[in-house]
N, CA, C and O atoms as a MOPAC input file, in Angstrom:
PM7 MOZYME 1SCF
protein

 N     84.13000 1    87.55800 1    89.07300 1
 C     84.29500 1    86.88600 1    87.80200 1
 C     85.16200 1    87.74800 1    86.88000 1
 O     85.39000 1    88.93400 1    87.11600 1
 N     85.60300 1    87.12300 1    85.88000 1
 C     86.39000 1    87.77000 1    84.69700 1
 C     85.82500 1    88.32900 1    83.72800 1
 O     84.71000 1    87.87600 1    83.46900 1
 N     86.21900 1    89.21500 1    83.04500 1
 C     85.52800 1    89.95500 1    81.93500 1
 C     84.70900 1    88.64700 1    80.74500 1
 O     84.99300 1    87.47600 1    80.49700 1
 N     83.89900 1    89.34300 1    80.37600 1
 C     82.73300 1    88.35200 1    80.04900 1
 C     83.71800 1    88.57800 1    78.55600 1
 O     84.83400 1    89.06500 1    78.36900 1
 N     82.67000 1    87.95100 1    77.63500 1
 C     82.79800 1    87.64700 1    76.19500 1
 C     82.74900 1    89.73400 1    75.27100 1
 O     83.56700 1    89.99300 1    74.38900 1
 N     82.21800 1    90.28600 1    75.50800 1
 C     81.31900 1    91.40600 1    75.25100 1
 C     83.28100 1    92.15300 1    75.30200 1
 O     83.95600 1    92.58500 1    74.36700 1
 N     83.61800 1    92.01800 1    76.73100 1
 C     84.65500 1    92.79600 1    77.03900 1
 C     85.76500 1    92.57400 1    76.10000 1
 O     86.32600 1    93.48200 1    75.48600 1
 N     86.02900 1    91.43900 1    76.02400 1
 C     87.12300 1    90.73200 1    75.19100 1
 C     86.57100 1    91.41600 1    73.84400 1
 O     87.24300 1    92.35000 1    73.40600 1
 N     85.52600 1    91.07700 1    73.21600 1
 C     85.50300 1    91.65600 1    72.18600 1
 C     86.03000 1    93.26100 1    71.20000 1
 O     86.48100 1    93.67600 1    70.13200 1
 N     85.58300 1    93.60700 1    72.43900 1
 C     85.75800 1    95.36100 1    72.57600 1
 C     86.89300 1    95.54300 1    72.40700 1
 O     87.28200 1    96.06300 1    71.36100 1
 N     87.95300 1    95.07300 1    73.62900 1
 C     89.35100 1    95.13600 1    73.70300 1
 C     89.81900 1    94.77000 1    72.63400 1
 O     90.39700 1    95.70900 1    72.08700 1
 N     89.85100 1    93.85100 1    72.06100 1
 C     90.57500 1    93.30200 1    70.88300 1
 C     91.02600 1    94.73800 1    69.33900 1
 O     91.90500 1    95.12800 1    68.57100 1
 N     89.92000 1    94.90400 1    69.69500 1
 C     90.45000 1    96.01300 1    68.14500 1
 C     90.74600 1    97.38100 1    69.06300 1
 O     91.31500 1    98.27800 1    68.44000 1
 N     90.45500 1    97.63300 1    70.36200 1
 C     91.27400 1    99.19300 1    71.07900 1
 C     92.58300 1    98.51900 1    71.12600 1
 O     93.30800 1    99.50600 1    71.25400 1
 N     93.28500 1    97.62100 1    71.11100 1
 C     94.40700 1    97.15500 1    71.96400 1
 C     95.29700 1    97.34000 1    69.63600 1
 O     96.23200 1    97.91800 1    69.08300 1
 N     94.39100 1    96.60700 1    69.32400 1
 C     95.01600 1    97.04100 1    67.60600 1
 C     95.17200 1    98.80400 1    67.55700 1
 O     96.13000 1    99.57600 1    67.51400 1
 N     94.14700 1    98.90900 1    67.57900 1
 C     93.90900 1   101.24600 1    67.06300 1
 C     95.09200 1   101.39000 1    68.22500 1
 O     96.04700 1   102.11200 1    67.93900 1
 N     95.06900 1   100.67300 1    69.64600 1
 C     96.37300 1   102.16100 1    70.64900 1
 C     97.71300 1   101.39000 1    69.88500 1
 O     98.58500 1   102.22400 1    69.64000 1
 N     98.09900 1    99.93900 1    69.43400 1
 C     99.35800 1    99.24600 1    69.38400 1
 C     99.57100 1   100.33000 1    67.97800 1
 O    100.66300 1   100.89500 1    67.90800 1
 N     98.85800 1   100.52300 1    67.21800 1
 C     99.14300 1   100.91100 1    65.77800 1
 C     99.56900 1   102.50400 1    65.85800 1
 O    100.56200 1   103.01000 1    65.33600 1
 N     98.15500 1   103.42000 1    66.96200 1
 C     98.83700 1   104.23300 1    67.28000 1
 C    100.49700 1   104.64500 1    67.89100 1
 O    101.14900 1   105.62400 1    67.52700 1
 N    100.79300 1   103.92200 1    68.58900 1
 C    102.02100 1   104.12800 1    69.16900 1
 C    102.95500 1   103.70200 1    68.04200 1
 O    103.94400 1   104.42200 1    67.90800 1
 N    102.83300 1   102.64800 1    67.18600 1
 C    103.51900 1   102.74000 1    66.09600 1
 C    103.87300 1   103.98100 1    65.14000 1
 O    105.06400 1   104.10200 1    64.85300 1
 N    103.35100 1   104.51900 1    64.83800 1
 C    102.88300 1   105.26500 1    63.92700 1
 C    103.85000 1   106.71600 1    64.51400 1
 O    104.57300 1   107.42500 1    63.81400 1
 N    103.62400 1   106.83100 1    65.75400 1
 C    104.05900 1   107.64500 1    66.52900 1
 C    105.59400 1   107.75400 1    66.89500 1
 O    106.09900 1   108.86800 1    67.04000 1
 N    106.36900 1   106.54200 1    67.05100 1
 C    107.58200 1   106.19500 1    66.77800 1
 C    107.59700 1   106.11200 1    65.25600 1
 O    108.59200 1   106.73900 1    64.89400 1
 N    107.13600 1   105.76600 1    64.50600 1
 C    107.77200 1   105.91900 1    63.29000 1
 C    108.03800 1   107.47800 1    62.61000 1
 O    108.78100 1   107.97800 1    61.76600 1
 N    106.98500 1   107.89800 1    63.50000 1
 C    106.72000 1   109.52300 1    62.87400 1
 C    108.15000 1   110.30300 1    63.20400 1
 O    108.85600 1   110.93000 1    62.41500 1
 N    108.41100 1   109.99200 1    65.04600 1
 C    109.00700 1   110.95600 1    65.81100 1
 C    110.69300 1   110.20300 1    65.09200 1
 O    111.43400 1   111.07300 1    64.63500 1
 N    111.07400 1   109.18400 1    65.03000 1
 C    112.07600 1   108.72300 1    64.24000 1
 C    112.65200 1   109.48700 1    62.88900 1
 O    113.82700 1   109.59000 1    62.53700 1
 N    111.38900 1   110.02000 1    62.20400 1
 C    111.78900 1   110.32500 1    60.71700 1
 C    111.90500 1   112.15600 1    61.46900 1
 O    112.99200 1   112.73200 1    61.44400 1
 N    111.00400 1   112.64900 1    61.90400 1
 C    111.15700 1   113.85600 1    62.00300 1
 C    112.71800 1   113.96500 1    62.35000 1
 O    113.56100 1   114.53700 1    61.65900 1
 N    112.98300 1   113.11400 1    63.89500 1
 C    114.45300 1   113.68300 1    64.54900 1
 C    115.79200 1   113.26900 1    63.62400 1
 O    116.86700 1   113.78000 1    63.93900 1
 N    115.72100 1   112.15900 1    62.25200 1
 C    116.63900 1   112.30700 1    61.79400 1
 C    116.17200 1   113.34800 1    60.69700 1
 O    116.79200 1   113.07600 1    59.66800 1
 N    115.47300 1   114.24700 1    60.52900 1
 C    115.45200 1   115.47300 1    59.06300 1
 C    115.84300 1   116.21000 1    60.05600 1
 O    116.68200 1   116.98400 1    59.59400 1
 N    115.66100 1   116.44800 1    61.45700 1
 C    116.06100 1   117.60100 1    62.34300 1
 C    117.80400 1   117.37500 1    62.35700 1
 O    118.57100 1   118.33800 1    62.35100 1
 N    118.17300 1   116.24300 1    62.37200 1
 C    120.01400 1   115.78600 1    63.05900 1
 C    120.22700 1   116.27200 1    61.43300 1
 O    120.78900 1   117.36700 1    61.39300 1
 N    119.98000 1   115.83600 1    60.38100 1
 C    120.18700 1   115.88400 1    58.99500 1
 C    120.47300 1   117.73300 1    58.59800 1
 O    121.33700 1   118.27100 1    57.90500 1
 N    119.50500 1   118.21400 1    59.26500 1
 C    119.68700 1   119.72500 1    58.91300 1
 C    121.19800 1   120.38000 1    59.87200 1
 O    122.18000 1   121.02100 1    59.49700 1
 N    120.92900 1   120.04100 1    60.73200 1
 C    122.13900 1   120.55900 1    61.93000 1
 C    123.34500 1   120.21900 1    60.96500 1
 O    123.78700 1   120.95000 1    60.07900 1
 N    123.80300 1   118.90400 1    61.33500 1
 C    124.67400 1   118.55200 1    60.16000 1
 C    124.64600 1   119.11600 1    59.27100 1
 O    125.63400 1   118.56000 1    58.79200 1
 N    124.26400 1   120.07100 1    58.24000 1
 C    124.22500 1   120.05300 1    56.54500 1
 C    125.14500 1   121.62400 1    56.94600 1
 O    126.03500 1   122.10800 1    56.24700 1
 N    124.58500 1   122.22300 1    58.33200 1
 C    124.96200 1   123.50300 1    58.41100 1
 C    126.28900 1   123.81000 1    59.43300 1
 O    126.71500 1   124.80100 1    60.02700 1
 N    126.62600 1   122.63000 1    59.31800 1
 C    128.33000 1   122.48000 1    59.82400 1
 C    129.13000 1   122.34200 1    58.53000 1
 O    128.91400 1   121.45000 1    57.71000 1
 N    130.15600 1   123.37200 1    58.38800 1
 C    131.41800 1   123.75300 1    57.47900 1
 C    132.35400 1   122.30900 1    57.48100 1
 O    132.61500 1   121.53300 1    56.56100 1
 N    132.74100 1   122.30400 1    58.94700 1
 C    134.18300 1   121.12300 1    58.66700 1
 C    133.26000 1   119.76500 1    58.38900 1
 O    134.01600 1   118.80600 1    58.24100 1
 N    131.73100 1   119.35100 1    58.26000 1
 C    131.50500 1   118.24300 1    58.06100 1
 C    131.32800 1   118.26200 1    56.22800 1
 O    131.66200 1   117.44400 1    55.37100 1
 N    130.59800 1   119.70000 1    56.15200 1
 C    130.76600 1   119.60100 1    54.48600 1
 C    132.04300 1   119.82600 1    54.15100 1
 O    132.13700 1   119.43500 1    52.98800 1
 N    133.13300 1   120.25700 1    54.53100 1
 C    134.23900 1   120.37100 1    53.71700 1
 C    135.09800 1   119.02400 1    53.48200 1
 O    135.91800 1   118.66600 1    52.63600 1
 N    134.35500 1   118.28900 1    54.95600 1
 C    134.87600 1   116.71400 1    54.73600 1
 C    134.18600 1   115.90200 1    53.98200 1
 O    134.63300 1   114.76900 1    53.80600 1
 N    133.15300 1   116.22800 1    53.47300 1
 C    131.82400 1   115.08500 1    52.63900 1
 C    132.70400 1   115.59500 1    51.13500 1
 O    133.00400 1   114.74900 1    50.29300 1
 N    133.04500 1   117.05200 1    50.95900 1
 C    133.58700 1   117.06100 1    49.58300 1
 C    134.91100 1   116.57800 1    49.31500 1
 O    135.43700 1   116.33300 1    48.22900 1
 N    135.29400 1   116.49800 1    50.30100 1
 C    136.89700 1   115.48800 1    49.98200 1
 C    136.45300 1   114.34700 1    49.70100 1
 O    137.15300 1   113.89000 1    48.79800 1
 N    135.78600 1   113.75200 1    49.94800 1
 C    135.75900 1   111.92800 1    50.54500 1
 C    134.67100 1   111.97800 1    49.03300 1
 O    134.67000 1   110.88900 1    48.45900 1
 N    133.90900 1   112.91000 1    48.44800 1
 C    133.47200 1   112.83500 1    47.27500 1
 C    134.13500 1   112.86300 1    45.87700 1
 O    134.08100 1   112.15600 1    44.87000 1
 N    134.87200 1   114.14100 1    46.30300 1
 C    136.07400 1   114.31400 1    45.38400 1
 C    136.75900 1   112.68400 1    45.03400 1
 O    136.79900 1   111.95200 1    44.04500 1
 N    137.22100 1   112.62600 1    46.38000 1
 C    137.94700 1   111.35100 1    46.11700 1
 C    137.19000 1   110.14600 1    45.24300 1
 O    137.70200 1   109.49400 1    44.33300 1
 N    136.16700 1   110.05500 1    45.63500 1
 C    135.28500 1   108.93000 1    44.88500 1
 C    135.27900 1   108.75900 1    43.18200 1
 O    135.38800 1   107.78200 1    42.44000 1
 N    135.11400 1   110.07300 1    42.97900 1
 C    134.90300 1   110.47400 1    41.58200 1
 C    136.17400 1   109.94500 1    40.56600 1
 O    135.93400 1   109.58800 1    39.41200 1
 N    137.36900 1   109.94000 1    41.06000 1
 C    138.21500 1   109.69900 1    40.35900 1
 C    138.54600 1   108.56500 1    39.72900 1
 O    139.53400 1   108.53100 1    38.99600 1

């Protein structure tokens, strides 16, 4: 036979707590690896010397 009534019940909110977990988990690992790409970048010369041209330029 198939999982009774009892089982279904149970499952229903583990299957919410692991879906939310894994959410949570991609959202986390998403924000960390762009502050990690964000720092690399900040500490490259020819990308800041190009962000202050293209700023420069804006300003005018």
């Amino acid at each position: 036979m198939g999982p009774g009534i009892m089982e279904l019940l149970l499952a229903i909110p583990l299957y919410v707590v692991a879906v939310t977990t894994m959410a949570l988990g991609v959202a986390l690992g998403i924000r960390w690896g762009l502050k990690w790409m964000l720092k690399d970048i900040s500490r490259d010369p020819e990308i800041e010397e190009c962000l202050k041209r293209i700023f420069k330029q804006s300003e005018k």
